[in-house]
LOFIBA-134225 format. One record per residue (C-alpha): x negated, y, z negated. Coordinates in Angstrom, 2 decimals, always signed. Layout:
residues N
X; Y; Z
...
//
This chain:
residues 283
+20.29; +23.59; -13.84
+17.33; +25.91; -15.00
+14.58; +26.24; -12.56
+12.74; +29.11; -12.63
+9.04; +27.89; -13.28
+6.86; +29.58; -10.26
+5.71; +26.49; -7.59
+1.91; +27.67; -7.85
+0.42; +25.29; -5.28
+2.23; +27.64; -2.03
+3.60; +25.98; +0.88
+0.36; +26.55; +3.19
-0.99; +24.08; +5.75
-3.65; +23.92; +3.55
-1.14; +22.83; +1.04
+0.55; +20.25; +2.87
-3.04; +18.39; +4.23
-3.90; +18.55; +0.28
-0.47; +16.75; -0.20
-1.67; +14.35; +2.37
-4.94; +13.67; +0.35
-3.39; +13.11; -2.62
-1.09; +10.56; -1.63
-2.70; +8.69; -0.16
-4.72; +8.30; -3.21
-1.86; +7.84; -5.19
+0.29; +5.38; -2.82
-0.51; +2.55; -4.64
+0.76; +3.41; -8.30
+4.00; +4.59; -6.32
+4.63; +1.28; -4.65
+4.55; -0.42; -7.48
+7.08; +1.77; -9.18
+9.35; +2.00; -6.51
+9.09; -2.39; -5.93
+9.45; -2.72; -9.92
+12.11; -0.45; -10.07
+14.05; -2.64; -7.93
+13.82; -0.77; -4.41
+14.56; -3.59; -1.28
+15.47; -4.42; +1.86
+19.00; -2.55; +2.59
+19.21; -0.15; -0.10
+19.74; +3.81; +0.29
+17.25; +5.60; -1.59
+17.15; +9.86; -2.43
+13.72; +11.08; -2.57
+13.58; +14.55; -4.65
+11.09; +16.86; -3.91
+9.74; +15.00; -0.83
+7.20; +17.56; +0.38
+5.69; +16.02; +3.46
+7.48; +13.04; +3.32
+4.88; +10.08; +1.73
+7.19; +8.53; -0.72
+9.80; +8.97; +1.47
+7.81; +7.00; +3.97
+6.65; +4.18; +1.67
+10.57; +4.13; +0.47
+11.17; +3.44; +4.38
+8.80; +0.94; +4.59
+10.38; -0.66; +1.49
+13.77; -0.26; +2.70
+13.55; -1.63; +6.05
+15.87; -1.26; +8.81
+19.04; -1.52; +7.68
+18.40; +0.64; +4.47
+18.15; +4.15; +4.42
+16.15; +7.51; +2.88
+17.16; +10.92; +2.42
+13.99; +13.14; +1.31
+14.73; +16.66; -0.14
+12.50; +19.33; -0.34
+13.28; +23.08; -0.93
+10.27; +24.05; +1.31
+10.87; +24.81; +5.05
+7.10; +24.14; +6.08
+7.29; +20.50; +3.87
+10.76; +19.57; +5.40
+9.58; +20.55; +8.60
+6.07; +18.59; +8.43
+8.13; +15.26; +7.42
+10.38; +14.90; +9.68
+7.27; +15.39; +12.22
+5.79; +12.58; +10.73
+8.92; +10.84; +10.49
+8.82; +10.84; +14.18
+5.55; +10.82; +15.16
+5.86; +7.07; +13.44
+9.06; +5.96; +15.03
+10.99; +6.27; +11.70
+14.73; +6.58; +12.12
+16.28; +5.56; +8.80
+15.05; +8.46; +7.37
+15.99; +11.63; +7.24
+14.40; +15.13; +5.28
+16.77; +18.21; +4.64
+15.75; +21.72; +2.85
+17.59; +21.62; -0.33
+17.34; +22.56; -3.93
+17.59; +19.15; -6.62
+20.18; +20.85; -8.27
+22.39; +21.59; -5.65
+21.67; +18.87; -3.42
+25.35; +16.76; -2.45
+25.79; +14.24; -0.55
+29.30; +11.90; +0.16
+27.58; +8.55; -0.44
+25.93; +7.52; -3.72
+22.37; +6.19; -3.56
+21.10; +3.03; -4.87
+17.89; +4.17; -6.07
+16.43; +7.88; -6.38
+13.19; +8.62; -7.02
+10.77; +11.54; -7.69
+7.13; +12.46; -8.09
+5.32; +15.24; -9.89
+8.90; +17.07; -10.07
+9.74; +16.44; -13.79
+6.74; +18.61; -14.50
+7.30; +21.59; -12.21
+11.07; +22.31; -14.41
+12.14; +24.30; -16.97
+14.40; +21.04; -18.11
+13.34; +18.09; -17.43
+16.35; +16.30; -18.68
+18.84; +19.03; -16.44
+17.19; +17.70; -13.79
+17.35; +13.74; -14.45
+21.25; +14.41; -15.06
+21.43; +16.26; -11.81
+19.30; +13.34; -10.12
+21.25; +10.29; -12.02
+25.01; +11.95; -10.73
+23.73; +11.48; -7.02
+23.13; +7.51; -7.96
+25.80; +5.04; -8.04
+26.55; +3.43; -11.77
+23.70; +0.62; -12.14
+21.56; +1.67; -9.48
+18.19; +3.12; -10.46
+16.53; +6.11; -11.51
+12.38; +6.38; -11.10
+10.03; +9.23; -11.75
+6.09; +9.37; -11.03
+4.59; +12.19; -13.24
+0.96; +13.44; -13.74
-0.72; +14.36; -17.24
-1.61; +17.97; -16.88
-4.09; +18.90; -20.17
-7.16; +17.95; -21.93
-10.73; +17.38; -21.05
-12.95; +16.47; -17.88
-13.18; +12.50; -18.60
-16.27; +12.23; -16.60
-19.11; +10.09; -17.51
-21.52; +10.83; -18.04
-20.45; +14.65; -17.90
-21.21; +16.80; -14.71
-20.79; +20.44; -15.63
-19.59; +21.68; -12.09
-16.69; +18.82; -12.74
-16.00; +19.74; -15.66
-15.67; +23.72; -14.25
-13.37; +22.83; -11.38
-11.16; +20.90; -13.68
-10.80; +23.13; -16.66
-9.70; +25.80; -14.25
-7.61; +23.84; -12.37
-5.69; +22.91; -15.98
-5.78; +26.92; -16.94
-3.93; +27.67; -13.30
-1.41; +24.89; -14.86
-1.38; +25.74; -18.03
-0.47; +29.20; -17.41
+3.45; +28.83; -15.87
+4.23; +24.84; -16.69
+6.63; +24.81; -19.93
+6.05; +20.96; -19.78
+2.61; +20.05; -18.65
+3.34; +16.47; -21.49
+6.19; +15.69; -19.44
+4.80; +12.58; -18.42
+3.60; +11.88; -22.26
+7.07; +12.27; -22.69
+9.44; +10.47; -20.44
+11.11; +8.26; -22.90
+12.29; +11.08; -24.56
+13.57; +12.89; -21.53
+15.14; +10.00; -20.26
+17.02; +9.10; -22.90
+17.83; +13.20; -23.51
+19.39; +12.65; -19.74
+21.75; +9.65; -21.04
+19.63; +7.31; -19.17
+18.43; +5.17; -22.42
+14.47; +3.80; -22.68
+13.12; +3.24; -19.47
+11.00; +1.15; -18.14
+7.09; +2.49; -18.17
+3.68; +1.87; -16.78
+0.25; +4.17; -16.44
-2.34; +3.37; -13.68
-5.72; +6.36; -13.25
-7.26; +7.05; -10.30
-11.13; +6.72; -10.80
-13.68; +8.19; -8.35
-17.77; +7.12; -7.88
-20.17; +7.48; -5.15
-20.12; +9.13; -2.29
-16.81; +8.15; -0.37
-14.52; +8.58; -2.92
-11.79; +10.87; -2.18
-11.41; +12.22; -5.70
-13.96; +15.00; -4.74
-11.72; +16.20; -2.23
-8.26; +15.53; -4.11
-10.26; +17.95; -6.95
-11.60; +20.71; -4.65
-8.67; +21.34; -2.51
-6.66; +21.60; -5.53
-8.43; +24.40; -6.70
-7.94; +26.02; -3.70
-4.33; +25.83; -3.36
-4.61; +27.50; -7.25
-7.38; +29.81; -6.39
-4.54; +33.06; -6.06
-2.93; +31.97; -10.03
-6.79; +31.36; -10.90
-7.51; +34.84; -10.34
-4.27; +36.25; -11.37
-5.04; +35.02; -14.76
-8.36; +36.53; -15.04
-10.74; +33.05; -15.02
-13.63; +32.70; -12.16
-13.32; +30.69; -9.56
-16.62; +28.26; -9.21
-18.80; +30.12; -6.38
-19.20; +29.74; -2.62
-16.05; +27.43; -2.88
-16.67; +26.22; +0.93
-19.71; +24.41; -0.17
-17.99; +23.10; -3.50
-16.78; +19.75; -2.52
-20.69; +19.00; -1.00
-22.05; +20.40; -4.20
-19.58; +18.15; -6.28
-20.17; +15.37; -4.53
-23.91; +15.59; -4.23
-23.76; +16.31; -8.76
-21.89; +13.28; -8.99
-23.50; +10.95; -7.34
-27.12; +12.10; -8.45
-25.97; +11.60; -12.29
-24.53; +8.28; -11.04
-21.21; +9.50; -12.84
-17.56; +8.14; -12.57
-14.83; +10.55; -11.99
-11.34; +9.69; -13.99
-8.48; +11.60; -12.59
-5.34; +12.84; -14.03
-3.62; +9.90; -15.46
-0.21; +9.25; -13.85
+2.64; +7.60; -16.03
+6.08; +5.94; -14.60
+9.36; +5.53; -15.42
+12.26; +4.11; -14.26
+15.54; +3.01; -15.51
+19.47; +1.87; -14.27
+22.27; +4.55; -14.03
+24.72; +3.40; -16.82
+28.83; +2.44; -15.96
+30.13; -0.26; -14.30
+28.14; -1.83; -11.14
+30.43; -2.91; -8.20
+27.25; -4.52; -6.66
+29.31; -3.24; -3.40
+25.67; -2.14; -1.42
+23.67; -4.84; -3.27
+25.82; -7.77; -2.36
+25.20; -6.76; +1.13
+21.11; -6.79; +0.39
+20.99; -9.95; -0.82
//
C-alpha cells in the first residue's frame, strides 16, 4: 500500500499535548460515529493511527469490560504516550503497538475498526480502506472520521489575524496532502475499497468568546507546521508566543464566531457472510 506523503505535524511533545487539545474538542462527533456505527458492549475494535490513544480510549469506554481495543500508531513517542494514559486510567482492555496500517496483522478479526484524520494523510485512500476492511471480520464495520482541509477562514464577521493563521495553516497542508477533499469524498473512496455507500454525517466545531478552545486548537496547529510553513517560503504570523492572546483578545473584541474545519463521517459493514460468532456473545 502507497504511503509516502510526509507526516508534517512531527511527533514532538508539543505535538502530542496539541493532539490532546484537539480531541477533546472533537470527542463528541467521534462518539457518535463510533455508537452509530454499531460499536457495543463486548466487541473488539482496531483503532488505526491511534496517536495518543483518545479514540482508542472512548472505543474502551464504549466497549466495556469484556470487549477489547488494539490502537496502532507508527510513532514511538504516540504509542508510548497511550499506553501511559492507558494506565494512568486503569485501562486494561486496551492495548497500543507501533505499527504501520499496512502491515499491521493480527490472528483475530475485529468487529469494528475505526480511524481518524488518516484517510487524508495517504497517497490512496482506498489502499488503505482495503488494508483496514481485511483486518475486520465479514459484516463487522468499517468507520472513518476525516477533516476538510481547503477553502476560506469562515469567520464572522472576519478577523484578519484568523484569517492569517488559517490560510497558512491550509498552505502547510496544501503543500504535501494529494487528498486534502478526502473527506468531500468518502463515498467514492469507500465504494473504490469494495465497501459500497456508507453511511455519512458532518458535525463543525464553532468557537466564541473567550473560553473557547478553538483559539488554542488553531494556534498550536500552526506551530506544529511552523518548520513546512517556512520551508515553503510563507511568513509565519509574528511573536507567535503571544498569538493565541492576540487571537483571542481580536475575536472577542469584534464579537466574532470562529467555524472550524468541518469534519465528515463514514462508516459502513465489511461485505461476506456474518457468522454473528462475537456478536451473539454481545447481545
Amino acid at each position: 500500500m502507497p504511503d509516502d506523503v510526509p507526516y508534517i505535524l512531527g511527533h514532538s511533545q508539543a505535538e502530542l499535548r496539541r493532539l490532546m487539545l484537539q480531541a477533546s474538542i472533537l470527542q463528541p462527533i467521534t462518539r457518535r460515529l463510533l455508537l452509530e456505527a454499531g460499536l457495543r458492549p463486548g466487541m473488539r475494535v482496531l483503532d488505526i493511527g491511534c496517536g495518543t490513544g483518545d479514540v482508542s480510549l472512548l472505543a474502551a469506554e464504549l466497549a466495556g469490560l469484556h470487549g477489547s481495543v488494539v490502537g496502532i500508531d507508527r510513532s514511538a513517542e504516540a504509542v508510548a504516550t497511550a499506553r501511559g494514559r492507558a494506565e494512568a486510567f486503569g485501562l486494561h482492555n486496551v492495548a497500543f503497538r507501533e505499527a504501520e496500517a499496512g502491515a499491521f496483522d493480527d490472528p483475530d478479526p475485529f468487529d469494528l475498526a475505526v480511524g481518524r484524520y488518516v484517510l487524508i494523510h495517504q497517497a490512496d485512500p482506498a489502499a488503505l480502506l482495503r488494508a483496514v476492511t481485511a483486518r475486520v471480520r465479514p459484516g463487522g464495520t468499517v468507520a472513518f472520521h476525516e477533516i476538510v482541509l481547503y477553502g476560506e477562514s469562515p469567520t464572522w464577521p472576519p478577523v484578519p489575524l484568523v484569517t492569517e493563521v488559517w490560510d497558512g495553516v491550509m498552505a502547510a497542508f496544501a503543500s504535501v496532502l494529494p487528498h486534502r477533499d478526502v473527506a468531500s469524498r468518502l463515498v467514492e473512496h469507500f465504494h473504490r475499497a469494495g465497501l459500497g455507500n456508507p453511511s455519512l454525517f458532518c458535525e463543525t466545531p464553532v468557537g466564541g468568546g473567550p473560553d473557547s478552545p478553538v483559539y488554542a486548537w488553531f494556534v498550536q496547529t500552526l506551530r506544529s507546521l511552523q518548520p513546512q510553513i517556512e520551508r515553503i517560503g510563507r511568513p509565519v504570523p509574528a511573536d507567535i508566543d503571544t498569538l493565541e492572546d492576540r487571537l483571542r483578545d481580536e475575536a472577542v473584541a469584534a464579537h466574532a464566531q470562529l467555524v472550524g474545519p468541518h469534519q465528515f463521517c463514514a462508516w459502513a459493514r465489511v461485505p461476506g457472510q456474518d457468522r454473528g460468532d462475537r456478536l451473539s456473545d454481545c447481545e
